[in-house]
C-alpha positions, -999 to 999 in steps of 0.1 A, spaced: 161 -436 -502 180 -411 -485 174 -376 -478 209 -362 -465 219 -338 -496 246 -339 -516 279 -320 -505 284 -293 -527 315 -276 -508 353 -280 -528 372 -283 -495 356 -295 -462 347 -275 -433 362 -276 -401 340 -268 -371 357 -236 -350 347 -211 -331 375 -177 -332 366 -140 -330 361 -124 -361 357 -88 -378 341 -78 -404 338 -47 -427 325 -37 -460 347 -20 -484 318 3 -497 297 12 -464 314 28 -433 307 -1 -414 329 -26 -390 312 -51 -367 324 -83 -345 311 -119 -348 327 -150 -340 324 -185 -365 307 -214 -368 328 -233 -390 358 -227 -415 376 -242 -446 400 -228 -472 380 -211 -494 346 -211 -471 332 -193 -439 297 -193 -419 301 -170 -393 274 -152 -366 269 -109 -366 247 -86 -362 259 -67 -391 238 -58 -416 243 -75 -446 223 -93 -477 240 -119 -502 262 -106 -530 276 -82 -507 313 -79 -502 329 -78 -468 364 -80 -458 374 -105 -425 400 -106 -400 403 -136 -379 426 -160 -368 431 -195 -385 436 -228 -365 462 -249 -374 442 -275 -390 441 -248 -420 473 -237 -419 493 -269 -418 503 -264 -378 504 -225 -363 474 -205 -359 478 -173 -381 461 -139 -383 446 -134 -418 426 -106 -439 406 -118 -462 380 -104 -489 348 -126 -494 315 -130 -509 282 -132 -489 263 -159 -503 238 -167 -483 220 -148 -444 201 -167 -425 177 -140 -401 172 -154 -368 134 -151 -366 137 -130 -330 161 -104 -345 191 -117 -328 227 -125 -343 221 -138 -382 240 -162 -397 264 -156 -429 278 -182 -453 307 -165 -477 331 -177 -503 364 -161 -493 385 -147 -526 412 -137 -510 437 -144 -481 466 -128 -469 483 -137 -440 493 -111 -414 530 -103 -399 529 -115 -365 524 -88 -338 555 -89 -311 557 -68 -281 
């Protein structure tokens, strides 16, 4: 019998570790965190922002090409927490959210 539990993510995750920033639409709030791992409709990412599931946050980060079939691109996106896991010492938590939204952002030359 085997206790590895089932895989309930749509698209799989790819392990990466990019800057990230986050915001909430409703709070006057911005803070930095970087990623643990990515997919296409999926995020788990490290902050010290303060946030609880259900809350919305919007992203900006910068996708590898393994999700974007080749060129890293900058992206917004608007996501649902769904789950915080506290570090038990206070530090950095860790957030799981299920991104709703994605646009990709013009390049920035100069």
């Amino acid at each position: 019998m085997s206790n590895e539990k089932p895989e309930r993510r749509s698209h799989p995750r790819i392990p990466v570790r990019v800057p990230v920033t986050i915001s909430s639409p409703k709070a006057n709030l911005e803070a930095a965190g970087h990623t643990r791992d990515l997919s296409s409709n999926g995020i788990f990412f490290y902050t010290d922002f303060p946030i609880e599931p259900g809350n919305d946050v919007d992203m900006v980060l910068i996708l590898p090409p393994e999700l974007t079939s080749g060129d890293k691109r900058w992206v917004c996106c608007q996501a649902t927490v769904t789950r915080v896991e506290n570090n038990p010492d206070g530090s950095e938590r860790g957030v799981a959210a299920r991104m709703r939204n994605m646009q990709v952002l013009p390049e920035i030359v100069g």
